[in-house]
C-alpha positions in Angstrom: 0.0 0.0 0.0 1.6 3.6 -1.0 1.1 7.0 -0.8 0.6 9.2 -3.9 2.0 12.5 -3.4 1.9 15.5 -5.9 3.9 18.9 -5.2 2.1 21.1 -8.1 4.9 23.9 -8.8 4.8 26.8 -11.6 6.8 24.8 -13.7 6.9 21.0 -12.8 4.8 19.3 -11.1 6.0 16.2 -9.2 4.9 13.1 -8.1 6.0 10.5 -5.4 4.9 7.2 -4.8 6.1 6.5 -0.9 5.8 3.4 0.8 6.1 4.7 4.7 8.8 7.3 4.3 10.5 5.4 1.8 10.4 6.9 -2.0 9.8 3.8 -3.7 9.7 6.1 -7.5 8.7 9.5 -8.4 8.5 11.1 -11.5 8.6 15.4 -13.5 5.9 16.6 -15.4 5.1 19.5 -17.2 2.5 22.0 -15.1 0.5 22.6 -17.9 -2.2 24.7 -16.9 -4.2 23.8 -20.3 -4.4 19.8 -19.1 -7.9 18.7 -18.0 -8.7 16.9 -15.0 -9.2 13.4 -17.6 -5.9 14.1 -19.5 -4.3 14.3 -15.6 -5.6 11.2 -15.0 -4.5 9.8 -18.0 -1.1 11.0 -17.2 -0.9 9.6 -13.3 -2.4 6.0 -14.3 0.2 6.1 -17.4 2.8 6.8 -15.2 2.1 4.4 -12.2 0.7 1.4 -14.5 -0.1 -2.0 -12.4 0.8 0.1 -9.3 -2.3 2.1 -9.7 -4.1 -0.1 -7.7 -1.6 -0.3 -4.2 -2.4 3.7 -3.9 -4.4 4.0 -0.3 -3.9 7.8 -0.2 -3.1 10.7 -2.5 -1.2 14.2 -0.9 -1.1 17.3 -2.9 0.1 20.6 -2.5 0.2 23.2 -5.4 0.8 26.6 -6.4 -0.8 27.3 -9.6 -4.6 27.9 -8.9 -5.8 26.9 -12.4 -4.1 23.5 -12.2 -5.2 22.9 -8.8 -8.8 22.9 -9.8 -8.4 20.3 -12.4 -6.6 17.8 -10.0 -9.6 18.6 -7.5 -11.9 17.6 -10.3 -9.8 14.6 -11.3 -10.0 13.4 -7.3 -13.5 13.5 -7.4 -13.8 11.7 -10.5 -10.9 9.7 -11.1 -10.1 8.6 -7.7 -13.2 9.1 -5.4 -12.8 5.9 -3.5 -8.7 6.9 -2.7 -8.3 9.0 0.3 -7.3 12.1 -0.3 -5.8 15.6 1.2 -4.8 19.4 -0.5 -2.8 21.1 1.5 -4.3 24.4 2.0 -5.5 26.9 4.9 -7.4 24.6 7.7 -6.1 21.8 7.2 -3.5 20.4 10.1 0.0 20.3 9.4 1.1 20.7 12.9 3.5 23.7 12.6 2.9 27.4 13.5 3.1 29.7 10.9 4.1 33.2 12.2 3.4 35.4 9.5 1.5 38.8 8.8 -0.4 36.9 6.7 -0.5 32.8 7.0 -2.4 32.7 4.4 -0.2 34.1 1.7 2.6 31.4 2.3 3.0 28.9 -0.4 1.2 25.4 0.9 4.9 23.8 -0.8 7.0 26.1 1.4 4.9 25.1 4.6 4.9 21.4 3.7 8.8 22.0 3.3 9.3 23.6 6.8 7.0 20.7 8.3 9.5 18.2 6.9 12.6 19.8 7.9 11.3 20.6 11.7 10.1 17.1 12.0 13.1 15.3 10.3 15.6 17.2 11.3 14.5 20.1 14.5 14.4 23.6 14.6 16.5 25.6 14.1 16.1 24.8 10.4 16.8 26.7 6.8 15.1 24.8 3.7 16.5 26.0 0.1 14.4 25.1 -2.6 15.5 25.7 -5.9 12.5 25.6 -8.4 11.3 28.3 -10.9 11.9 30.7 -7.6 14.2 29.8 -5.1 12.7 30.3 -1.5 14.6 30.4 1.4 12.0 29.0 4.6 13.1 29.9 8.1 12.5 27.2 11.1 13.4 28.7 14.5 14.2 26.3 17.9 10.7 25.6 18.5 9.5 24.0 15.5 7.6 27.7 14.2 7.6 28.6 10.8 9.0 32.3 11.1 9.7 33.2 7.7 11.9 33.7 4.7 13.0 34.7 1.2 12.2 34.3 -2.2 14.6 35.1 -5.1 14.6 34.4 -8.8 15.5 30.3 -10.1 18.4 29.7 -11.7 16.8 28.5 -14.6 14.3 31.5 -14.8 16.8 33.8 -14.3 19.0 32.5 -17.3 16.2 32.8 -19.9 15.6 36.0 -19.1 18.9 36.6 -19.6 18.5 34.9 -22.9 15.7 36.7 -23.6 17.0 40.6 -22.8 20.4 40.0 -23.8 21.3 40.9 -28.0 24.2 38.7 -27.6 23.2 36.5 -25.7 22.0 33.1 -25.9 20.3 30.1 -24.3 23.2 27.6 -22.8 23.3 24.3 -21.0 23.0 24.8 -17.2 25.8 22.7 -15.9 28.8 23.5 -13.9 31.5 25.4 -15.7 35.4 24.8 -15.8 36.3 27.5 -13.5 34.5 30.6 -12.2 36.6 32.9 -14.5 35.5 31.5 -18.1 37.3 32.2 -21.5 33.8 31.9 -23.5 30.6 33.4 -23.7 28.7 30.3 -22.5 30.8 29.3 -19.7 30.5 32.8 -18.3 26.4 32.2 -18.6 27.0 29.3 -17.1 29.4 30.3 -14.2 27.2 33.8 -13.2 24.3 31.6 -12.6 25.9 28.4 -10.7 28.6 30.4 -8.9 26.8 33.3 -8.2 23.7 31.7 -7.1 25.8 29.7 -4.9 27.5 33.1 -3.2 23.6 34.3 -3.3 22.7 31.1 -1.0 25.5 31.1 1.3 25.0 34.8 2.1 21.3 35.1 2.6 21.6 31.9 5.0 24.7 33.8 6.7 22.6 36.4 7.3 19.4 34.8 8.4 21.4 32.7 10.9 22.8 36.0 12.2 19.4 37.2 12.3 17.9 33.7 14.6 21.0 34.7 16.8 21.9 31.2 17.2 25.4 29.4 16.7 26.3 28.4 13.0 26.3 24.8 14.1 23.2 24.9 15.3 21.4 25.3 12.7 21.0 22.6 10.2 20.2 24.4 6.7 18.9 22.1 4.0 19.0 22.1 0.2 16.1 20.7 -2.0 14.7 21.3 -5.2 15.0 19.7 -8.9 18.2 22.0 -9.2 19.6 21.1 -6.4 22.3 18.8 -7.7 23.9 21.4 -9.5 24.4 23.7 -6.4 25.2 21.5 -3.5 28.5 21.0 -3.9 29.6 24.7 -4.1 27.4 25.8 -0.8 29.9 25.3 1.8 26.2 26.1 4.1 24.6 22.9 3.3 24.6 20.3 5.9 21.8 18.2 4.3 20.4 17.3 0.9 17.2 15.9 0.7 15.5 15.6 -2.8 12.3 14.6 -1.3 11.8 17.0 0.9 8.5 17.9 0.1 7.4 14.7 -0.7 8.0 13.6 2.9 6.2 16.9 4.1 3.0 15.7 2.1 3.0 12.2 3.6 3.0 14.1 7.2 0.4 15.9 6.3 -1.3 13.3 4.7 -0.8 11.2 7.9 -2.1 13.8 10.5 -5.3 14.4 8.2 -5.8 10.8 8.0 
C-alpha cells in the first residue's frame, strides 16, 4: 500500500509514490495549466501502471490555482474511493506559521518547513531551488518564522536569454572554473557560482538574524536543481531531494 503524493509547482509538477517514508519512485511533469482533470488522469495512471491499484492515499500541494482545480476535479472523479488531502488553509500540518499573513505562504513552502522541523528540529533553513528559489526559516521551537524568495536559476537564465542581444540560451551545468574564456561558460558560471554566493550569504545572514550558533542550525538544500548547487554551498549540511514529498505524507498522515 503507497502513498501518492503531488507537489504542483509553476513549472513541474511532481509526483512521489512513498511506501512509509521510503520513495519507492517519483516522476517530473510539465504544469501545464491547459491539461484537464481526464488528461491528468490519464497521465498519473500512465505513469504508475499495475501500481495504480496499491495507492491508499493521494497528498497534494500546489501553487498554480488553475491546475489545482483540475486535479480537484480529477479526485472527485478519477479517484473518489482513494483518500485524499490538499494542502491548503485549515487543514492540520502541525507547525505554526508566524506570519503577517499565514495565508499568503506557499502550501509547498509550509509542507517543506513541516519536513525539515520534524526530520531534522528547529532551528532549520530549507532552500528550494524551483522556478523561484525560496529560502524557509525554522526557529528552535518547531515555528515557521519566515523567509526569502529570489529568482530560479533557470528563470533567471532565460531572461537573460531573452533581454540579452548577444546572448544566448546555454546548457545549465557546472562550468570549468568561475573565470570563463567563453561566452557560454560565463552564462554558465554567473548563474551556478553566483547563485551559490547568493545562497551562502542570505543563510549567513538569516542565521545572524535567529541569533543562534552556525552549528546549530541545520540548513537544508532541495529542489530539482539542487544537484547542481550542492556541492559549491559550503552552508549545506543536508540534501534531501524529497523533501516535500516527505512533508505531504505528514500531512497526509495527520489528516488521515
Amino acid at each position: 500500500m503507497s502513498l501518492l503524493a503531488a507537489d504542483i509547482g509553476n513549472s513541474h509538477t511532481f509526483l512521489g509514490l512513498l511506501d512509509g517514508d521510503e520513495v519507492t519512485a517519483h516522476w517530473r511533469v510539465n504544469s501545464d495549466e491547459r491539461r484537464t482533470a481526464d488528461e491528468w488522469s490519464i497521465v498519473i495512471r500512465g505513469l504508475l501502471g499495475d501500481r495504480i491499484d496499491d495507492v491508499d492515499g493521494i497528498s497534494v500541494c500546489a501553487t498554480v490555482p488553475a491546475v489545482l482545480h483540475e486535479w480537484r476535479e480529477m479526485l472527485e472523479r478519477h479517484f473518489g474511493d482513494v483518500p485524499s488531502i490538499v494542502v491548503e488553509p485549515g487543514v492540520r500540518t502541525g507547525i505554526p506559521v508566524l506570519m503577517d499573513n499565514p495565508r499568503e505562504v506557499g502550501t509547498d513552502r509550509i509542507v517543506n518547513s513541516l519536513a525539515a522541523a520534524t526530520l531534522y528540529g528547529g532551528p532549520a533553513i530549507v532552500v528550494d531551488f524551483g522556478t523561484a528559489t525560496t529560502f524557509d526559516v525554522v526557529n528552535g521551537a518547531g515555528q515557521y518564522v519566515g523567509g526569502a524568495i529570489s529568482p530560479g536559476i533557470e528563470t533567471s537564465l532565460e531572461a537573460l536569454g531573452r533581454r540579452g542581444a548577444q546572448l544566448r540560451k546555454v546548457e545549465l551545468v557546472r562550468p570549468r572554473s568561475v573565470i570563463a574564456k567563453n561566452t557560454v561558460e560565463a552564462l554558465q558560471s554567473g548563474m551556478v557560482f553566483g547563485v551559490a554566493a547568493q545562497v551562502e550569504g542570505l543563510v549567513a545572514r538569516m542565521i545572524a538574524e535567529l541569533g543562534v550558533p552556525v552549528e546549530d542550525v541545520t540548513v537544508i538544500s532541495t529542489g530539482h536543481l539542487a544537484a547542481l548547487l550542492v556541492d559549491d554551498c559550503a552552508c549545506f549540511t543536508e540534501h534531501s531531494p524529497w523533501l516535500t514529498l516527505q512533508g505531504l505524507r505528514l500531512v497526509f498522515e495527520r489528516n488521515s
